[in-house]
Structures are given as C-alpha cells and as structure tokens.
C-alpha positions as a printed Julia matrix, in Angstrom:
273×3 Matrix{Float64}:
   8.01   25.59   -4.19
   8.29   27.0    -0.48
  11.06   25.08    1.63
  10.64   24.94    5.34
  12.12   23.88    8.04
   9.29   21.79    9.85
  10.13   20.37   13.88
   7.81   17.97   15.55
   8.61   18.3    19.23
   6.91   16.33   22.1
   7.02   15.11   25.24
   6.44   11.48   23.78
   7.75    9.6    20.62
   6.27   12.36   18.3
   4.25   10.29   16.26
   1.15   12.08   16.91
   2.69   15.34   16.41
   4.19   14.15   13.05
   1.28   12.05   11.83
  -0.97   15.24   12.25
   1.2    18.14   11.31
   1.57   16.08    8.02
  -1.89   15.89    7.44
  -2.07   19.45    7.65
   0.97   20.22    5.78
  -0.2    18.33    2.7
  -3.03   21.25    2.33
   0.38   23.45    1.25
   2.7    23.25   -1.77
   5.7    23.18    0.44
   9.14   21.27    0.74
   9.12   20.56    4.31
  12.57   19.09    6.14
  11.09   17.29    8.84
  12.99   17.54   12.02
  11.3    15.58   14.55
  12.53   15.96   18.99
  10.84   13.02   20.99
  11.19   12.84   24.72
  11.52   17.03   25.16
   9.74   16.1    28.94
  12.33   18.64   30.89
  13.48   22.38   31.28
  16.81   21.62   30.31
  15.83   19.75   27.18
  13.02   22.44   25.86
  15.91   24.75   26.31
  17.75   22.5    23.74
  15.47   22.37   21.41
  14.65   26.12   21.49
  18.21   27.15   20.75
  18.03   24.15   17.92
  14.93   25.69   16.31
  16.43   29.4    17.07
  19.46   28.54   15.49
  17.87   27.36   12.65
  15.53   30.23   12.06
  18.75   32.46   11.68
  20.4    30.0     9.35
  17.98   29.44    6.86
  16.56   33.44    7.35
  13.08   32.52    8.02
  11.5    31.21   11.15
  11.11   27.4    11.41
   7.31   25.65   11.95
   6.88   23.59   15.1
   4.23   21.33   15.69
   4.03   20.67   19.72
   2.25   18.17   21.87
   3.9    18.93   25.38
   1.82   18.57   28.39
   4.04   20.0    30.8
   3.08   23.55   30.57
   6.51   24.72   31.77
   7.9    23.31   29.39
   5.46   24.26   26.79
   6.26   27.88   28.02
   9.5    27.74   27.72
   9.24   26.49   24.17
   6.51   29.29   23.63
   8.18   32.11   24.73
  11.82   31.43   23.62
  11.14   30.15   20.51
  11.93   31.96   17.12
   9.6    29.09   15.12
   6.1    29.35   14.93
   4.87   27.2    17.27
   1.56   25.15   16.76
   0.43   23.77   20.37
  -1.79   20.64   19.1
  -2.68   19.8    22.48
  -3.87   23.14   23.76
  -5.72   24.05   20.51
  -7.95   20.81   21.8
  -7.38   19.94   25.49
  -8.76   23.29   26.75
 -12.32   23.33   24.11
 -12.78   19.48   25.7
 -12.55   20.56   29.27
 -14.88   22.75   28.93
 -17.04   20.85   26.84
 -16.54   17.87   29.3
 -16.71   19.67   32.94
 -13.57   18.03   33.92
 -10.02   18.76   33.76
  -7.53   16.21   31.86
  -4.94   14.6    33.36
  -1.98   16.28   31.81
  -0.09   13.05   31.41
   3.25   13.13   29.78
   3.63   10.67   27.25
   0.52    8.58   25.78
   2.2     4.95   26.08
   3.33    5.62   30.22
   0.81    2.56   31.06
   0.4     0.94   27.79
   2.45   -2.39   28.78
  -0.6    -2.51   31.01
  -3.52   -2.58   28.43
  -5.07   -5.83   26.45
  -4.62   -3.85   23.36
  -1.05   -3.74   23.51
  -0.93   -7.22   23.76
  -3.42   -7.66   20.93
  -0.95   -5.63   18.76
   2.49   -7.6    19.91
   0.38  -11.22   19.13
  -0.81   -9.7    15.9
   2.63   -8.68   15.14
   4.53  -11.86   15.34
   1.75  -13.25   13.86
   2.03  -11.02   10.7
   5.98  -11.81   10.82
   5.46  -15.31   10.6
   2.84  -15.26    8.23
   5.11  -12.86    6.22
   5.33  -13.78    1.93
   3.19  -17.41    2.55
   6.35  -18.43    5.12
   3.82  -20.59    6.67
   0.22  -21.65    6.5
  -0.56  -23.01    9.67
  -3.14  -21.3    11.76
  -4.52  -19.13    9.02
  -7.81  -20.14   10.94
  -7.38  -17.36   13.24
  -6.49  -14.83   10.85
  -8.36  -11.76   10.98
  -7.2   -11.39    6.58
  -5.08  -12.88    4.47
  -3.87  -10.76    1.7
  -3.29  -11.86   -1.72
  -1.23  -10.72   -4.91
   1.29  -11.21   -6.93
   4.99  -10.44   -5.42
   5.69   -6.87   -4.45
   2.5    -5.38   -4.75
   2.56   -4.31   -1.06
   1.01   -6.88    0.91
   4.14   -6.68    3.59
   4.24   -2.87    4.56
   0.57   -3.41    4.63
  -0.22   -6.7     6.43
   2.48   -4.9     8.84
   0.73   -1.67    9.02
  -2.71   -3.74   10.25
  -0.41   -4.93   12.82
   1.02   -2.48   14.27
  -1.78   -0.01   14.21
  -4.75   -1.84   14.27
  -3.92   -5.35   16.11
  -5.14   -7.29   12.8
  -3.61  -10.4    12.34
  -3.11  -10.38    9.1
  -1.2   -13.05    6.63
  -0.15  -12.2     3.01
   0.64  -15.11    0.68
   1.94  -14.54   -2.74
   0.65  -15.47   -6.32
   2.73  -17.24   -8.6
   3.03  -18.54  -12.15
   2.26  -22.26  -10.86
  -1.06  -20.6    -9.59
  -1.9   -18.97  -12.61
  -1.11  -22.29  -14.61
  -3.36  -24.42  -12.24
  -6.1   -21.68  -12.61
  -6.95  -22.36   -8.79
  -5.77  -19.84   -5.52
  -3.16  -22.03   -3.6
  -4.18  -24.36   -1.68
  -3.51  -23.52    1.82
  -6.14  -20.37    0.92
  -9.14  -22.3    -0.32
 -10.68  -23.16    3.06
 -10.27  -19.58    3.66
 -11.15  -17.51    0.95
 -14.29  -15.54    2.84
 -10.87  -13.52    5.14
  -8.86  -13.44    1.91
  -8.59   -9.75   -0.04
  -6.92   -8.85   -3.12
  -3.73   -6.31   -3.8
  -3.18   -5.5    -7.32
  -0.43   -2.72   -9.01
   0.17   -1.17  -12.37
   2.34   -2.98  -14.55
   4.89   -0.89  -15.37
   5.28    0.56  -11.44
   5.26   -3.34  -10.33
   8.43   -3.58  -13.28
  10.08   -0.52  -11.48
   9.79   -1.99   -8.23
  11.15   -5.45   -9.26
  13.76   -3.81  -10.9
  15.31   -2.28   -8.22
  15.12   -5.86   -6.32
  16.79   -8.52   -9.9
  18.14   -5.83  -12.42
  17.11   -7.2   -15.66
  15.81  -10.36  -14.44
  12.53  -11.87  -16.07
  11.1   -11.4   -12.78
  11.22   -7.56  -13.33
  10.27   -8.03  -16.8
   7.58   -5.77  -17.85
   5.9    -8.03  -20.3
   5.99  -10.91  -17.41
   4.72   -7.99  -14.69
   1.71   -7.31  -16.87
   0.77  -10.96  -17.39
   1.22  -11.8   -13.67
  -0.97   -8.92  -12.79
  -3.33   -9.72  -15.51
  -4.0   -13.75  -14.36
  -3.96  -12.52  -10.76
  -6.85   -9.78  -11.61
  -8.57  -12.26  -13.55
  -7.97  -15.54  -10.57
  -9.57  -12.6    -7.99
 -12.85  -12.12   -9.87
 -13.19  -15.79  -10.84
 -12.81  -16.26   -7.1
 -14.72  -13.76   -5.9
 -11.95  -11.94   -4.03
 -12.28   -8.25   -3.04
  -9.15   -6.51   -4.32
  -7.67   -2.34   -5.23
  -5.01   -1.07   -6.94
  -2.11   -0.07   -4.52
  -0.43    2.21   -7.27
  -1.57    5.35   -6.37
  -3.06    4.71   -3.0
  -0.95    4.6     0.75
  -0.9     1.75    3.24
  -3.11    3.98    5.41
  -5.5     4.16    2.57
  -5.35    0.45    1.76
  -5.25   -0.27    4.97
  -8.88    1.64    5.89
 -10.25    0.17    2.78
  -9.47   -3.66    4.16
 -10.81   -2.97    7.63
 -14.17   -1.28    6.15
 -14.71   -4.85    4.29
 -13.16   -7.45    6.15
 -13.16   -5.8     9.76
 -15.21   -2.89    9.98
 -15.94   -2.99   13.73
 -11.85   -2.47   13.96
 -13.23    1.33   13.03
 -15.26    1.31   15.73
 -12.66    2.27   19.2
C-alpha cells in the first residue's frame, strides 16, 4: 500500500479541508499520515508551513499532498508557489465556477465561524449539546418531552459518539438511554421511554464486536461475556420489533452514516439547510 504524507492547511480550524480531502482520499488504497495546520491566516505562517511541507517532501523522497482552503490569496500564493507538495486549492476549484455562475463576487472571508457566536444555529447546537450531555447513558429522564430522539440499545453499541455527533453537527437534541437485563426480564422498554416511544430509535451491534468492545472496558467480566453480549443483543432486537422501534446495526456503519440514517426517519427536514 502507498504511504503519503497528507497536510490539511487552512485559514480556519481545517475541518472542512480534512472532512473533504478524506472523502476523496478513501477513493485510493493509500496510508495517509494526516498532518493537519489550522489558523495559516498570515505571510509569516504560510511561510511556516511551506518549509514544513518542503521539508517533508525531501525527507520522505516524494512530494507531500496538501489539501488547502485559504482565502487570502497571498497567502494561498505563497503556499502555491513555494510549495514542494501538491497542492489541492478546494476553495478555488469552487469559489471561481460559483461566481460566475452567480454574477457576484464572494466575500473572501477568512475563517467560516468569524460571526458564528452571532447566529441562532449556534445556539441551537450549544442547547442541544448540554442537552445530549445530560441526557448522556439514561443520566436523567426529565424533559425527554423536548427531545428531538432518544436512542436506544443495549450498553456500548454507540449511542454516545452518536447522540453527540447529532449534537454537535446537526443541533438535535438527542438522549440515549440504555437497555438492561431488568428490561429484558420485564419484557417492557423502561419506563421513562413509554410516553415517548414515537422519537425513540434503535442501535443494535454484532455480538462478538459488542464482546470486543466490552472487553477492553471489564477484562473478563460477564459484562464482556460473549454468550451474555449475544443474549443482550438478541432480547434488545427482539424488545425493538415487539415495540415497533426503528433500529440498524452500527457494526459496520460510521456515526455519520448512522447519524444520516436517524435524521432521514426521525428528522428529515434537519436535511433540508
């Protein structure tokens, strides 16, 4: 397998530039070391980076990649022109198309979250947040009433990174509140959920991965067991279609995946910006 030296360089946090290099980097059967350079928003720091990246592309005999999303074009020249990486400009390959397309030049603003203190949705995302947080493992069941979902499994399955992941991205408020023997013994979803079932959806995972996971938590413990693992996953399967409870498999699937596949059937005007 190739190994490359990948750097994700932009005026801003980076995220963008490393969310969408990745997506086109998984189209290759490379071994990428990620290097990613937030904040690059001067002269003196694009000079930086170049004679990182420059350095590296002597080291390791073969030139670096570098995703970019730098508005300032002098420092986007600088970068350009100095550097020994092969440099993909994200924004330009798009900005300059849509100007033309739209009549109207953009606004070249450094930095996509310069005003977003400002903006309704930030706040959306904070509340839904904390609300997440302390709705976190079934730490508390008041105000599940304004819960926009209220995920349900059996323990590590991934109903935290996920309920999380709504939060942060999306501004879903989302609870997760675990399944446990008692619940499979009573045959019933806990209590708390039952006036709520119509927001609740379902996270399942294979047996033996669920065993691994636990494993790593209680070493040996029944709780890891993979005999227990496979009837916990079993009665919660089985409580989910008694209940009625839309649920997928998060074995092979990301939280971005599980995470679309939520919104589509609990939220699916989230989708719509």
């Amino acid at each position: 397998m190739i190994a490359r030296t990948v750097y994700f360089v932009s005026d801003g946090t980076g995220i963008t530039a490393e969310t969408f290099g990745n997506s086109i980097l998984a189209q290759f059967s490379i071994k990428a070391r990620h290097v990613r350079r937030p904040f690059i928003d001067t002269a003196d720091k694009a000079q930086a980076v170049v004679a990182e990246i420059n350095e590296a592309a002597i080291r390791e005999g073969q030139r670096p990649i570098v995703f970019a999303t730098l508005v300032d074009r002098d420092v986007l020249k600088i970068v350009r022109e100095h550097c020994q990486g092969r440099v993909m400009d994200m924004f330009g390959t798009f900005i300059e198309p849509l100007e033309d397309e739209f009549g109207i030049k953009s606004n070249h603003r450094v930095g996509r979250f310069s005003d977003v203190a400002q903006s309704q949705e930030y706040h959306d995302r904070i509340e839904a947040i904390n609300f997440s947080l302390a709705h976190d493992d079934g730490q508390s069941a008041k105000n599940l009433d304004v819960a926009d979902v209220i995920l349900v499994g059996v323990s590590r399955s991934g109903k935290t990174p996920t309920s999380l992941y709504l939060a942060m991205q999306h501004g879903i408020k989302a609870a997760n509140y675990p399944l446990i023997p008692e619940d499979f013994e009573r045959r019933k979803l806990p209590a708390p959920l039952l006036p709520h079932k119509r927001k609740c959806f379902g996270l399942t995972i294979d047996p033996e991965r669920l065993s691994s996971i636990r494993n790593e938590r209680r070493p040996g413990s029944k709780y890891a067991d993979t005999l227990n693992c496979r009837y916990e996953v079993n009665e919660a399967e089985a409580m989910m279609k008694r209940e009625g409870i839309s649920w997928l498999s998060s074995t092979h699937k990301s939280i971005e995946e599980i995470a679309t596949t939520i919104l589509r059937d609990i939220r699916p005007d989230r989708l719509v910006y």
